[in-house]
C-alpha atoms as one frame of an Amber mdcrd trajectory, in Angstrom:
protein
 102.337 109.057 106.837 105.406 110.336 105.013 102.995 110.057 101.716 100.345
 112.296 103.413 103.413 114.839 104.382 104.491 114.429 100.183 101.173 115.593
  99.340 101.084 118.677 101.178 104.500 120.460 100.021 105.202 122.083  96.771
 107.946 123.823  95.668 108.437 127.621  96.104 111.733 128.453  93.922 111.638
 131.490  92.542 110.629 130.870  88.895 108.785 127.535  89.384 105.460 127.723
  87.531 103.813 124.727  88.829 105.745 123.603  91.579 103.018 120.701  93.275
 103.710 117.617  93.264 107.326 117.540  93.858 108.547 114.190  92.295 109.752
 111.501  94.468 112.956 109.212  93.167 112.825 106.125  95.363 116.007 104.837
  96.824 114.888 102.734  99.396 111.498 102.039 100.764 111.227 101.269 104.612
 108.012 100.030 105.805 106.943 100.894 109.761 103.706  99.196 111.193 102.121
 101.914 113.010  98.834 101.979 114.894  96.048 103.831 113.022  94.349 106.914
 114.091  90.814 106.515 111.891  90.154 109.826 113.003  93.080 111.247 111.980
  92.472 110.092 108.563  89.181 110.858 108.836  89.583 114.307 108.769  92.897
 114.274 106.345  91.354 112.628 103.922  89.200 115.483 101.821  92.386 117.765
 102.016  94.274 115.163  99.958  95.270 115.518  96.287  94.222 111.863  95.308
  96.013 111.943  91.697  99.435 113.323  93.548  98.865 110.483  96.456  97.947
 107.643  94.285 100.916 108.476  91.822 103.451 108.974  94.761 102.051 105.590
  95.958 102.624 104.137  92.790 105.755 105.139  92.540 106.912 103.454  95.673
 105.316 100.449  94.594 102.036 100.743  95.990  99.430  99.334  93.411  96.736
  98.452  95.713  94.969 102.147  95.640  92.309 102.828  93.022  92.736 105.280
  90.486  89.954 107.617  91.386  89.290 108.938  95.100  87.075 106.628  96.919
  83.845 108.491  98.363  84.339 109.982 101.703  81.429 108.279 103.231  83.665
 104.889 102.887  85.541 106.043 105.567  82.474 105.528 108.258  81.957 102.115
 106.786  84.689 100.634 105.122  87.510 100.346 108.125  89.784  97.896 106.098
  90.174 100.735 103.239  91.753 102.981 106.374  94.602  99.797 107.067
């Protein structure tokens, strides 16, 4: 969730050209099991920057994700790609 929160900010400092996506330096990585809202990412997913996500991701050691944004319609059939 804290990913999907990441790839909504940018950074408005006065001066800042180009201020999305802020970088993240990982210090420690806690992992929560949650329960899934499927509609909640349902509807989350076509506002998401994939390249900023998938990089973030990355960067916390998350190599599972592809490199290109899946198509939306896998989200009606494809439930593991949502876990």
């Amino acid at each position: 969730m804290r990913l999907l929160t990441h790839n909504m900010l940018s950074s408005n400092i006065k001066g800042v050209t180009n201020g999305f996506p802020l970088k993240i330096e990982v210090e420690k990585v806690v992992e929560k099991q949650v329960e899934i809202n499927h509609d909640f990412l349902r509807n989350i997913f076509p506002k998401i920057d994939w390249k900023a996500f998938s990089d973030a991701a990355r960067t916390m050691g998350y190599v599972e994700l592809p490199e290109q944004a899946p198509d939306p319609s896998v989200l009606e059939s494809d439930l593991d790609f949502l876990t």
